[in-house]
C-alpha positions as CSV (number, residue, x, y, z in Angstrom):
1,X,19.3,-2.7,-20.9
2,X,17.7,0.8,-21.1
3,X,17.1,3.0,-18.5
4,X,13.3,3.0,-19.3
5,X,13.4,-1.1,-18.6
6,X,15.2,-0.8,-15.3
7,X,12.8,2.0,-14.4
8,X,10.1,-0.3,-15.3
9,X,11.4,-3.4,-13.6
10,X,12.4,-0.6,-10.5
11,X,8.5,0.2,-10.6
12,X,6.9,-3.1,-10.9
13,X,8.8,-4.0,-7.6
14,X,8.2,-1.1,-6.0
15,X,4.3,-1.6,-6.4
16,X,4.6,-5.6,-5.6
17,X,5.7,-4.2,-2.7
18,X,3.2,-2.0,-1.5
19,X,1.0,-5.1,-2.7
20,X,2.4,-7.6,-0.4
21,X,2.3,-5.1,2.2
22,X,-1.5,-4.5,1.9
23,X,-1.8,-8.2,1.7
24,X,0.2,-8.5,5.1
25,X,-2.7,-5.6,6.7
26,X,-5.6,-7.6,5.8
27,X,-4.1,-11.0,6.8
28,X,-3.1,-8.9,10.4
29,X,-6.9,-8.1,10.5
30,X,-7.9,-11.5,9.9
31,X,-6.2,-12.2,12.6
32,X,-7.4,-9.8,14.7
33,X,-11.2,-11.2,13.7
34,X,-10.4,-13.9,15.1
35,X,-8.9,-12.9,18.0
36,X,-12.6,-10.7,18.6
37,X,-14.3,-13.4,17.8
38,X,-12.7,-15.5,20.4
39,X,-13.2,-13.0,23.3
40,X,-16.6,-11.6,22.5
41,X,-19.7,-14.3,21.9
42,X,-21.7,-13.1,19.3
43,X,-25.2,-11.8,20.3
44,X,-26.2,-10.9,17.2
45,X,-26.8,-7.4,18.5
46,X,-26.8,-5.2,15.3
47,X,-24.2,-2.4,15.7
48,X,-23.4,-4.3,19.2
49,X,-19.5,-3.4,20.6
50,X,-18.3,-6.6,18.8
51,X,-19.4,-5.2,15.1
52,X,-18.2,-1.9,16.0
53,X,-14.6,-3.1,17.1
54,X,-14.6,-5.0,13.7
55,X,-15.4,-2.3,11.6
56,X,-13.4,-0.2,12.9
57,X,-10.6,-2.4,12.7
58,X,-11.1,-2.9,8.5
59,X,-12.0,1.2,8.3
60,X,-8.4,1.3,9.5
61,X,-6.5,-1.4,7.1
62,X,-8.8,0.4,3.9
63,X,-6.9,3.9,5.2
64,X,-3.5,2.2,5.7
65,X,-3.8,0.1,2.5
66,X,-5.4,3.3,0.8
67,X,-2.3,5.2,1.7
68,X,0.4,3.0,1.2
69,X,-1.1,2.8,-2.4
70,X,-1.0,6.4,-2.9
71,X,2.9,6.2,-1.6
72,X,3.3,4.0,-4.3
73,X,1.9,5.9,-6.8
74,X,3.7,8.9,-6.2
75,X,6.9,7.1,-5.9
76,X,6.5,5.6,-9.2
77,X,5.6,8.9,-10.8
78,X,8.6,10.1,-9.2
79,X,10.9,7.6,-10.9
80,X,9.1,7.9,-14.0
81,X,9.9,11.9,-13.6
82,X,13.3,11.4,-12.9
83,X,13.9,8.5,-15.4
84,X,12.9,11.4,-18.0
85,X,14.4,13.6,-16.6
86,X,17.7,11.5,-17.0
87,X,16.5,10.8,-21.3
88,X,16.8,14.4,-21.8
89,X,20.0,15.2,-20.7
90,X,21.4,12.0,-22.2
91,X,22.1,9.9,-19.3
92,X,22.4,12.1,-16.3
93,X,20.4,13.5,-14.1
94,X,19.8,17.6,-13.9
95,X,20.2,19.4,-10.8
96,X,17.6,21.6,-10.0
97,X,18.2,24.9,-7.9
C-alpha cells in the first residue's frame, strides 16, 4: 500500500468523522425542538419567544457544523501537505526550522 492510499483512506475517515459529528448536532437539535415544543404552546406568534429560541438554536448547529467542517478541511490539506511532503524526500518526512 502506498502512502498516497493510506493518506486517502486516513482522509476519508477523517471527514466521515466530522460528518457523523454534524449529524450528531442536528439530531441534538432535534431534540432540543422537541423539548421547546413541549414547554412552549405554540401561539402562532410570528417572531414570538418560541421561534426565536428555535432559530437560534439551528443558527448555532449551522456555526458548529460550519466549523467542524472547516477543521476538517484544513486537517486534510494538512495530511495531504505532509503526505507530499514525505514523496519528496522518499519516504520521510522533512523537518522544518
Amino acid at each position: 500500500m502506498t502512502s498516497t492510499e493510506t493518506g486517502s483512506g486516513s482522509a476519508e475517515r477523517i471527514i466521515e468523522s466530522f460528518h457523523d459529528a454534524g449529524n450528531t448536532a442536528l439530531e441534538s437539535v432535534r431534540k432540543f425542538l422537541d423539548t421547546v415544543n413541549g414547554v412552549f404552546p405554540d401561539v402562532s406568534a410570528d417572531n414570538g419567544p418560541r421561534q426565536q429560541i428555535i432559530d437560534s438554536a439551528f443558527k448555532m448547529t449551522e456555526q458548529l457544523v460550519g466549523t467542524s467542517t472547516q477543521l476538517a478541511q484544513k486537517i486534510v490539506k494538512a495530511s495531504q501537505d505532509a503526505l507530499g511532503e514525505v514523496d519528496k524526500e522518499g519516504g520521510r518526512l522533512s523537518e522544518k526550522s
